[in-house]
DOZA-120349 format. One line per 3 residues: number of its first residue (from 1); their letters; for each residue x, y, z of C-alpha. Coordinates in steps of 0.02 Angstrom, whole numbers. Layout:
! DOZA-120349
NUM) A) X:Y:Z; ... $
This chain:
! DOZA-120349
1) XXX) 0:0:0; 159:98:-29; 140:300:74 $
4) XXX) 3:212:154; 61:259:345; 131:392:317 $
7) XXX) 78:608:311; 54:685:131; 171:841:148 $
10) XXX) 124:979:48; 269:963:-90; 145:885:-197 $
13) XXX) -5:996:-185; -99:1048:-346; -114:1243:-317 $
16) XXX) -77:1364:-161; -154:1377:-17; -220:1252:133 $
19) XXX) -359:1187:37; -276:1133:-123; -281:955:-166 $
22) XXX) -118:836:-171; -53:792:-343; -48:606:-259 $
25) XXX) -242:597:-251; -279:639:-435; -161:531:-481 $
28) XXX) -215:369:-373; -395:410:-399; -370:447:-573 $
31) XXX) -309:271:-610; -443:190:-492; -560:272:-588 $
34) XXX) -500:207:-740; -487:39:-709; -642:42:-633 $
37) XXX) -713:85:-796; -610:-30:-890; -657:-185:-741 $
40) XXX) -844:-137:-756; -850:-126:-965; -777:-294:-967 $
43) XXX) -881:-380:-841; -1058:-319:-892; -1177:-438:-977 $
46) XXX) -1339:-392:-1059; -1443:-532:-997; -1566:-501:-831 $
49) XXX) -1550:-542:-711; -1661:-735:-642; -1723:-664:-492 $
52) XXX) -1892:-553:-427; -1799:-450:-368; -1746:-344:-494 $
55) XXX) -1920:-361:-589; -2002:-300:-428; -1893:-137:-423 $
58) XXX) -1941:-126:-618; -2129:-152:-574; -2117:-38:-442 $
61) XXX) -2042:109:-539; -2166:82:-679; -2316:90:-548 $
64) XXX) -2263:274:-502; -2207:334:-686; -2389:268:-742 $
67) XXX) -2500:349:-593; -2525:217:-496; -2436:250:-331 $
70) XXX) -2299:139:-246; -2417:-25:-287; -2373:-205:-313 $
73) XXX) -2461:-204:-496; -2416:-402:-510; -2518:-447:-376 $
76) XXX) -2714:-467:-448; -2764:-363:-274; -2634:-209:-319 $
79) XXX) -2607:-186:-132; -2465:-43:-77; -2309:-103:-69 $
82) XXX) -2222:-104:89; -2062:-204:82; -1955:-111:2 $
85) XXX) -1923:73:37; -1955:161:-132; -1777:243:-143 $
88) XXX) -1723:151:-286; -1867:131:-388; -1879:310:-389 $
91) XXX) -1726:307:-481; -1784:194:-575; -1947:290:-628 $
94) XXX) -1832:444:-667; -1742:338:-800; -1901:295:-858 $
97) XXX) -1974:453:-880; -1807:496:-987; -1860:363:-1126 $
100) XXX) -1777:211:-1029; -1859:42:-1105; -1718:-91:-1143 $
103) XXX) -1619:-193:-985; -1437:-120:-1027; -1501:42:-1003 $
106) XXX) -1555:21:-821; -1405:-85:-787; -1293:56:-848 $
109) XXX) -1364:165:-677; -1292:-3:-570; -1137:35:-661 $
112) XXX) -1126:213:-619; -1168:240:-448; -1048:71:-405 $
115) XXX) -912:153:-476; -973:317:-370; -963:201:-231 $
118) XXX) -792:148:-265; -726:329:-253; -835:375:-123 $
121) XXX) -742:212:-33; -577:276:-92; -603:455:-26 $
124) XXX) -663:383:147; -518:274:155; -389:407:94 $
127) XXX) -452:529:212; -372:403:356; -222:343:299 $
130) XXX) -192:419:120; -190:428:-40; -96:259:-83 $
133) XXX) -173:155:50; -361:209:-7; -292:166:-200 $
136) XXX) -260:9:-134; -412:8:-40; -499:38:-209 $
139) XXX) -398:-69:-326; -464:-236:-207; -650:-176:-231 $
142) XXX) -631:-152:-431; -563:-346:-404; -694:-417:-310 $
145) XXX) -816:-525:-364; -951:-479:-278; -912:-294:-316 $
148) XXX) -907:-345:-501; -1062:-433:-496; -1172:-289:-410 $
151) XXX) -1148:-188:-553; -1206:-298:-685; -1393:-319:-613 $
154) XXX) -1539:-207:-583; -1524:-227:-386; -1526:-118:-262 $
157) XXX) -1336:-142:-206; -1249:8:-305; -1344:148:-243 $
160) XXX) -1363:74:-67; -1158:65:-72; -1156:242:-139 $
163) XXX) -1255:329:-31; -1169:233:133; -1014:270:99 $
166) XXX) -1053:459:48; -1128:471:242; -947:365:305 $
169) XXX) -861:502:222; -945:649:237; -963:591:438 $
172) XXX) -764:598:462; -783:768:394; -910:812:496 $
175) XXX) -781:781:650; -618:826:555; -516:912:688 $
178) XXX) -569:777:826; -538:627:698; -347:549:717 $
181) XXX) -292:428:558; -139:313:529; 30:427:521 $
184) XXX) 215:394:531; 213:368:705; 140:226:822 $
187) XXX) -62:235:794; -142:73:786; -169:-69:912 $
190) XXX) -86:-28:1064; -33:161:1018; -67:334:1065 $
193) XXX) -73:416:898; 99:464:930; 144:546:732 $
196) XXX) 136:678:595; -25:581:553; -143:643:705 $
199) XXX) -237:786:730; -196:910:872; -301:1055:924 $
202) XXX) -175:1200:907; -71:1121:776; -70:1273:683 $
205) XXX) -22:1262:517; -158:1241:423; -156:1045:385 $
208) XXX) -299:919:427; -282:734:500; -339:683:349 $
211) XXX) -170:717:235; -266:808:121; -222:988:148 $
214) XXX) -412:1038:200; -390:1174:321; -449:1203:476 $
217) XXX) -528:1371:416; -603:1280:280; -668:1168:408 $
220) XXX) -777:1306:508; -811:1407:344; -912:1252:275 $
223) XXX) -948:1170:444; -1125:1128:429; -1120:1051:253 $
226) XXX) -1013:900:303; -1179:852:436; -1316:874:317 $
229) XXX) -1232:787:162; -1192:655:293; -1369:636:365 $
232) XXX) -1433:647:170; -1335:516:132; -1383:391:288 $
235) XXX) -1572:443:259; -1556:398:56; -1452:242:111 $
238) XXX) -1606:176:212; -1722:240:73; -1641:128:-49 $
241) XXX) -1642:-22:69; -1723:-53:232; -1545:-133:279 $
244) XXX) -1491:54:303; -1554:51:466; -1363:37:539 $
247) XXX) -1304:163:429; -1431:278:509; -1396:219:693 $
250) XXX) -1203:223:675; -1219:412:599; -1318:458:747 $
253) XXX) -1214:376:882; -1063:448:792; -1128:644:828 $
256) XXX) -1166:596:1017; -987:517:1033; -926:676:1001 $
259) XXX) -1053:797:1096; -1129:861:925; -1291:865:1013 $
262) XXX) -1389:986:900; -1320:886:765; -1396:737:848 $
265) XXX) -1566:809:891; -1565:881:703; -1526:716:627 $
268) XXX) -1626:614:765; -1783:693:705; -1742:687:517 $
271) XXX) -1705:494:552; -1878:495:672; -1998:573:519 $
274) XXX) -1909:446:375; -1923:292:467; -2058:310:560 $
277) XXX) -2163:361:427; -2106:221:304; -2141:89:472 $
280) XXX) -2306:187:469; -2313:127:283; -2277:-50:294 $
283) XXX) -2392:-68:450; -2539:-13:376; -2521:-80:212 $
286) XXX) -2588:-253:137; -2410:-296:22; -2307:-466:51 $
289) XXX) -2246:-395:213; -2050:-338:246; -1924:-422:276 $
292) XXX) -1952:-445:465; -2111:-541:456; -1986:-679:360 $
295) XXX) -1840:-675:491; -1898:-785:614; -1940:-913:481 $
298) XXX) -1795:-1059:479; -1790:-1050:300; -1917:-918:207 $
301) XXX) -1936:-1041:60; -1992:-1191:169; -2114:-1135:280 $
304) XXX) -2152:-1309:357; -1975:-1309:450; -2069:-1173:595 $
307) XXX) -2000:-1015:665; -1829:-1015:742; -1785:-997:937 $
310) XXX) -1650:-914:1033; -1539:-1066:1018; -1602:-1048:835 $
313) XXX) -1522:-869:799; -1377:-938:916; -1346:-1061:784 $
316) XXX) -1381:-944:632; -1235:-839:715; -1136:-956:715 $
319) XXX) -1169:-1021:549; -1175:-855:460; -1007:-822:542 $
322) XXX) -911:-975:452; -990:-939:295; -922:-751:286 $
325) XXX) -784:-755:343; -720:-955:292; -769:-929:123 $
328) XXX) -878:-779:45; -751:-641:118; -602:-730:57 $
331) XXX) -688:-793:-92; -684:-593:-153; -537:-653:-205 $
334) XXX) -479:-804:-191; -645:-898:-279; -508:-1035:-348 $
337) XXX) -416:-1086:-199; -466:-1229:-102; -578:-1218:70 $
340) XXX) -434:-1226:201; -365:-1090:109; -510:-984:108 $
343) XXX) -543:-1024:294; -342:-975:343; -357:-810:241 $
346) XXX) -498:-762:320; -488:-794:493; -320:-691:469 $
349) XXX) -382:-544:356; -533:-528:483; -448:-555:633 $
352) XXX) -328:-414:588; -477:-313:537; -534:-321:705 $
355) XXX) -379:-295:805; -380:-130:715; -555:-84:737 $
358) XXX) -539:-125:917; -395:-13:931; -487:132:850 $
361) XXX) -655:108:941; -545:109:1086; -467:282:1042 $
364) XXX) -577:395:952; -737:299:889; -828:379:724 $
367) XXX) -956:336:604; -871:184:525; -841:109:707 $
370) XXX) -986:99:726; -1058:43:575; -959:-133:588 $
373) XXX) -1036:-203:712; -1231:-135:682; -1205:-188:506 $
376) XXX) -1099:-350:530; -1241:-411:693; -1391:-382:550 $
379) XXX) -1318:-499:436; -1266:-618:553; -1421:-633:624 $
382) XXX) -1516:-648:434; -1590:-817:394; -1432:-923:306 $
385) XXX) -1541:-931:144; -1491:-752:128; -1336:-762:155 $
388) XXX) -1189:-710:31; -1073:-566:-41; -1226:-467:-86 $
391) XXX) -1253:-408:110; -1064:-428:147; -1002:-280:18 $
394) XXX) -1033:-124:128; -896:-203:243; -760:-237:124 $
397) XXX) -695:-80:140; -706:-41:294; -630:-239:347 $
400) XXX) -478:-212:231; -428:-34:300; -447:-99:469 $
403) XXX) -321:-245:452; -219:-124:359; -229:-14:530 $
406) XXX) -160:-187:612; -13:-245:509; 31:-62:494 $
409) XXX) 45:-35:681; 134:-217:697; 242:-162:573 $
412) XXX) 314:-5:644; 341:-70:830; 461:-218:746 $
415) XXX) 571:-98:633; 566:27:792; 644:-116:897 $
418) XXX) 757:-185:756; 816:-19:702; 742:-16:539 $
421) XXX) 673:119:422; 488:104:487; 414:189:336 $
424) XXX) 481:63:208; 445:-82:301; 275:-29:329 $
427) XXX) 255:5:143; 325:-153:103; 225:-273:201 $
430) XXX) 50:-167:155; 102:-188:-28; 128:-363:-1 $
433) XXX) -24:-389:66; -125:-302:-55; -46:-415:-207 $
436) XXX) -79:-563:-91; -259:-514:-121; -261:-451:-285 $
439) XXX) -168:-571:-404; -246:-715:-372; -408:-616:-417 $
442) XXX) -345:-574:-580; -379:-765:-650; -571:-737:-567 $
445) XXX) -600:-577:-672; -538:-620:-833; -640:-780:-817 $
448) XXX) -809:-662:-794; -718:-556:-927; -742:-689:-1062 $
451) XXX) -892:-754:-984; -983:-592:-1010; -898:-562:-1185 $
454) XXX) -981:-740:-1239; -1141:-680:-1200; -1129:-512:-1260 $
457) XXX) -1083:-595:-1446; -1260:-727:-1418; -1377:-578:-1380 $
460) XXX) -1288:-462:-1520; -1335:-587:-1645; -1500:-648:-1557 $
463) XXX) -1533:-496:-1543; -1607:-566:-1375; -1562:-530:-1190 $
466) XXX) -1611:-727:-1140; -1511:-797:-1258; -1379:-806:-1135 $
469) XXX) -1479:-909:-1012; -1517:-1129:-1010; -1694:-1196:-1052 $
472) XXX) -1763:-1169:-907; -1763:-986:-876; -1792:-976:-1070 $
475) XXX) -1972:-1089:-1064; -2017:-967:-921; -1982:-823:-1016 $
478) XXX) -2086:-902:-1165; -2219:-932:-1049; -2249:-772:-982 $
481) XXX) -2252:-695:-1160; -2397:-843:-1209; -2506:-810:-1061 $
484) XXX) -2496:-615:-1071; -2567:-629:-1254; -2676:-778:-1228 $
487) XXX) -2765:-804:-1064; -2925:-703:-986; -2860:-527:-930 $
490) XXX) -2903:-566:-781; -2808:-744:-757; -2718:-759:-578 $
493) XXX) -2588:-875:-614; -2485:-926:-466; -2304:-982:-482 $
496) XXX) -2107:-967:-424; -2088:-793:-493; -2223:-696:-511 $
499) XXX) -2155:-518:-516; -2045:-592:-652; -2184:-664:-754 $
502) XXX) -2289:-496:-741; -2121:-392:-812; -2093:-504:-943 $
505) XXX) -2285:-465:-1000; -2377:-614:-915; -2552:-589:-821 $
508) XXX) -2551:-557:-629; -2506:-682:-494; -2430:-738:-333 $
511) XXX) -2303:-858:-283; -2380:-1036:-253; -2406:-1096:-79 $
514) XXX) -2239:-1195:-16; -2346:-1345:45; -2324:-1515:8 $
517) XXX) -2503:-1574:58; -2621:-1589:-85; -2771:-1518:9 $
520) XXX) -2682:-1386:119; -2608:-1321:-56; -2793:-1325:-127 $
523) XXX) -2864:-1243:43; -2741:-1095:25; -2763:-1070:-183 $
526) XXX) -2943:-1062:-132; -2926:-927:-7; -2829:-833:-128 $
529) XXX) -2935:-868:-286; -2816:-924:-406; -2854:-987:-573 $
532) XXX) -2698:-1057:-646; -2542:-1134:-576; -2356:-1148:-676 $
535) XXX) -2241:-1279:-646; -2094:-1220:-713; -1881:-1251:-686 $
538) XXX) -1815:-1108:-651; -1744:-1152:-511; -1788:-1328:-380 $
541) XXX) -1914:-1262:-274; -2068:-1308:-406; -2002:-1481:-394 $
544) XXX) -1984:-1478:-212; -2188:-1454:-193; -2271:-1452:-358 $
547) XXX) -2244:-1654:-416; -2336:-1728:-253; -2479:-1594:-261 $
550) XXX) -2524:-1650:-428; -2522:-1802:-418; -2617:-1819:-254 $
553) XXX) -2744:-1729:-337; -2727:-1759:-524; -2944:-1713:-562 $
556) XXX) -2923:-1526:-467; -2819:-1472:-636; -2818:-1480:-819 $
559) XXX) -2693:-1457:-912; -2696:-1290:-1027; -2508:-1290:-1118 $
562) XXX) -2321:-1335:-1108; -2147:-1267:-1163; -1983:-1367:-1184 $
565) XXX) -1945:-1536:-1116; -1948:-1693:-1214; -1963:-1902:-1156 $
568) XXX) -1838:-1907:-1031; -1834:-1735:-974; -1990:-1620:-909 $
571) XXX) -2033:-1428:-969; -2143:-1289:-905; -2317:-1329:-872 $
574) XXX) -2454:-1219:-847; -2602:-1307:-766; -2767:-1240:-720 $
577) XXX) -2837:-1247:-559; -3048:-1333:-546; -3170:-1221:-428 $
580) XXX) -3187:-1363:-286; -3359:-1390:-361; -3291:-1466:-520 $
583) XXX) -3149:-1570:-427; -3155:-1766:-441; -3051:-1864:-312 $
586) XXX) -2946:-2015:-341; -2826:-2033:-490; -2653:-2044:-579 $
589) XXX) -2524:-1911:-630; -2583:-1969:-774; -2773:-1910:-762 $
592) XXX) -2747:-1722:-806; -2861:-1700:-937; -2839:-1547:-1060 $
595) XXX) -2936:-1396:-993; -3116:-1373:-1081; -3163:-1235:-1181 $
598) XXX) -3150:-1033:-1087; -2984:-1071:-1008; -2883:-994:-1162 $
601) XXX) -2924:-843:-1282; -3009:-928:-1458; -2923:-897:-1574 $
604) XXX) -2756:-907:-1481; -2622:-764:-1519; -2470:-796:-1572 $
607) XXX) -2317:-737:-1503; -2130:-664:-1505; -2066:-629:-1356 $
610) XXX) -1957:-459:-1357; -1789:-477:-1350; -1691:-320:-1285 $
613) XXX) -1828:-221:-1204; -1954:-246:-1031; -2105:-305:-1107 $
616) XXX) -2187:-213:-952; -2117:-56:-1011; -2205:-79:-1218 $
619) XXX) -2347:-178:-1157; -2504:-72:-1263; -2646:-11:-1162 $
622) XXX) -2766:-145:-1234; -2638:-282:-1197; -2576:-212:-1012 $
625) XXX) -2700:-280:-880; -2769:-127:-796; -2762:-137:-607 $
């Protein structure tokens, strides 16, 4: 990580004066910034992404641009929506009212504010321990996988990391002249900030902790906007994602660790009118319910397993614990190396990461100290189903500079006793860390590199976004385009996706009940009034419940139409679902009759699905179900 210990002097700085900015940090951020581009270009794919998620958002954006309010349109009761806070869509619905129709155009906003979050990162980072430790700082985020990956989908993740890290920054602003960083002397575990590198009231000439030549009149003449751009940010983080919840907390506790009371009360009520009105929100609406009325579920996709207890979450600690840091932290980088090699790194790189947040929380405690744990306890204590680098990213940063506070510190007491130049050794060690990380990366990313270059030659001659997915996802996707054009307009279909099968111009729906008895399934499609049912493979939960519902009660369905398969291999099925007046009992697999006449359109339409846009964003108004 080269100067990464060490004071910026002012030899270097690009103008005159106390606020001009060193040379070093254009330079460093320059390059991050262009291999960020370079990293993201490479990486991004044109194919959507499998999950609801991403639809949902879609769905959601379209339901505001069209007039409709912040409604789940997929669902055939259009209740308010109240699981998501509507942060993103909004940006969404912005990039819709600009003339955005086709995927790549939404994923290009992931693109952007990711690589906003990776500066954002870098100028957090740089701000405690300079220029060259925050480029390398940034250089292991561009590598990541997970950091990749987040930019390539229409999720959430990119403007959740963006806004975070603009309050993590903005907060150690907000406190400059009380805020101490790594410097040439002994800070770190153990140390008294003892260096060129820590503030001192007094000092007197003109320099900030932060090495970055920021006066401290600068400082008071622009006091207040470090506070409010930090509070923005916390408040937009939790808009985005109801996961910003710790971002919020660890932004207030940071003001009343440093007596900023009217900070506090200003940002307490801010925090007190978002939340509280958005809690209002999801209370009183009728949606699918947030994401706490799933947490005390064992597994939200199999609700037979029961609700988890104390020694429950215990475990779910526990188990969430091995899995970050034994393989999907290490696995940032190191996705080829075996499992006790994943398991050693990152017991090592996290154990250092939390000698030298202990040493820091220990000293002066800011926004980022506090952060860790509220963040890292959330996702800990999340349901293992849940679990990956998706929830894990707004640490990274904050885990690699803190075992970079570690090894620096280690480093400078043995060269002090030995005699040696502490600087270089320090510089030498950080740097060798950092390629420890980073090279074997390199193999990952030019893997995804030609992964995403194959499918970006499929859909440029398709001329279709699926093209790059298997036959499952594709007889989905062919589905949803047949039943849009050719059932009832107002068919309730239920199956594994529904918000998926509404965006890709299907009718409306909800996920099937995840029961394996034949009548409780039938009890609960009654209570809900569904008319259809698809059996379809994109992923194994269908085959988990669908298979022994059907055939324990082959004469409640017909069968309306299929999609792929062949003799030895099943398809997509969609099956329609008998009024319990009209259902026989007894029977085979085998006795699913075809559906009578009235369960299709006559004459059936045909179809062509569309290939680089959202169907839900072209759908006409005489084809588009009206809610």
């Amino acid at each position: 990580m080269g100067k990464a210990m060490t004071d910026e002097t002012g030899s270097d700085r690009v103008g005159k004066g106390a606020s001009a900015l060193p040379l070093s940090w254009l330079v460093v951020g320059g390059v991050l910034v262009l291999i960020q581009a370079l990293v993201l270009a490479a990486v991004a794919i044109p194919a959507p992404h499998d999950g609801g998620d991403n639809s949902a958002y879609l769905t959601l954006a379209h339901s505001l641009v069209s007039g409709q309010g912040y409604t789940e349109l997929w669902d055939p009761a259009t209740p308010a929506h109240t699981k998501y806070p509507p942060g993103y869509p909004l940006v969404l619905a912005i990039l819709m009212l600009a003339g955005a129709t086709t995927w790549t155009a939404f994923k290009m906003a992931s693109a952007v504010a990711l690589s906003g979050a990776t500066l954002l990162a870098f100028l957090w980072a740089g701000q405690r321990a300079g220029a060259l430790a925050a480029g390398a700082v940034g250089l292991l985020l561009v590598l990541a996988s997970g950091w990749q990956d987040a930019s390539r989908w229409i999720l959430s993740e990119p403007f959740f990391l963006f806004w975070t890290f603009l309050a993590l920054w903005a907060a150690d602003r907000a406190v400059a002249d009380d805020t101490p960083v790594w410097g040439g002397g002994r800070v770190g575990p153990g140390g008294q900030g003892k260096g060129v590198g820590v503030r001192r009231k007094g000092r007197g000439d003109g320099r900030s902790d932060m090495g970055q030549g920021s006066g401290q009149g600068l400082v008071q003449r622009t006091g207040w906007v470090w506070p409010v751009l930090a509070g923005f940010g916390a408040l937009m983080a939790f808009g985005v994602r109801s996961a910003g919840l710790p971002v919020v907390l660890a932004l207030l506790l940071a003001f009343l660790a440093v007596r900023r009371l009217r900070e506090a009360a200003l940002f307490g009520g801010a925090s007190l009118a978002v939340l509280g009105g958005w809690f209002l929100w999801s209370a009183a609406g009728e949606g699918e319910g947030a994401y706490q009325d799933e947490f005390w579920l064992v597994d939200p996709y199999d609700p037979e397993l029961g609700t988890v207890g104390l020694a429950g979450l215990v475990g779910r600690v526990w188990e969430n614990l091995s899995l970050y840091v034994g393989q999907v932290f290490p696995g940032e980088w190191w996705s080829g190396a075996a499992g006790w090699v994943l398991a050693t790194g990152g017991i090592l790189v996290v154990g250092l990461a939390l000698w030298g947040w202990i040493s820091r929380l220990l000293r002066r405690p800011r926004m980022a100290e506090f952060f860790l744990p509220l963040y890292g306890g959330m996702i800990l204590l999340w349901p293992q189903v849940w679990s990956g680098d998706r929830f894990l990213l707004p640490l990274l940063p904050l885990l690699l500079l803190y075992a970079g506070t570690a090894v620096g510190a280690v480093t400078t007491q043995v060269a002090q006793r030995l005699e040696w130049s502490a600087g270089g050794l320090r510089s030498g060690v950080l740097a060798a860390g950092t390629l420890a990380l980073a090279i074997p990366a390199i193999p990952s990313t030019l893997g995804q590199v030609e992964l995403a270059e194959g499918c970006r030659t499929r859909v440029a001659v398709t001329q279709d976004a699926f093209a790059c997915y298997g036959p499952g996802f594709t007889e989905f996707r062919g589905a949803a385009a047949w039943m849009g054009e050719n059932l009832p307009e107002d068919a309730f279909v239920l199956s594994r996706k529904p918000r998926i099968l509404y965006a890709l111009g299907g009718p409306r729906g909800r996920t099937f009940p995840f029961v394996r008895d034949p009548e409780a399934f039938l009890g609960q499609v009654d209570r809900m009034g569904a008319d259809y049912l698809l059996v379809d493979r994109v992923d194994g939960v269908a085959s988990r419940y669908l298979p022994g519902v059907l055939a324990g009660r082959p004469r409640a369905f017909c069968y309306v139409g299929g999609w792929g398969g062949g003799p030895q291999e099943p398809g997509t099925d969609l099956v329609g679902i008998f009024p319990p007046e009209f259902r026989e009992e007894g029977g085979g697999m085998g006795d699913i009759q075809r559906c009578p006449e009235g369960w299709v359109r006559d004459p059936q339409r045909s179809v062509e699905a569309e290939g680089l846009r959202v169907p839900l964003l072209i759908q006409s108004s005489e084809t588009s179900p009206s809610p």
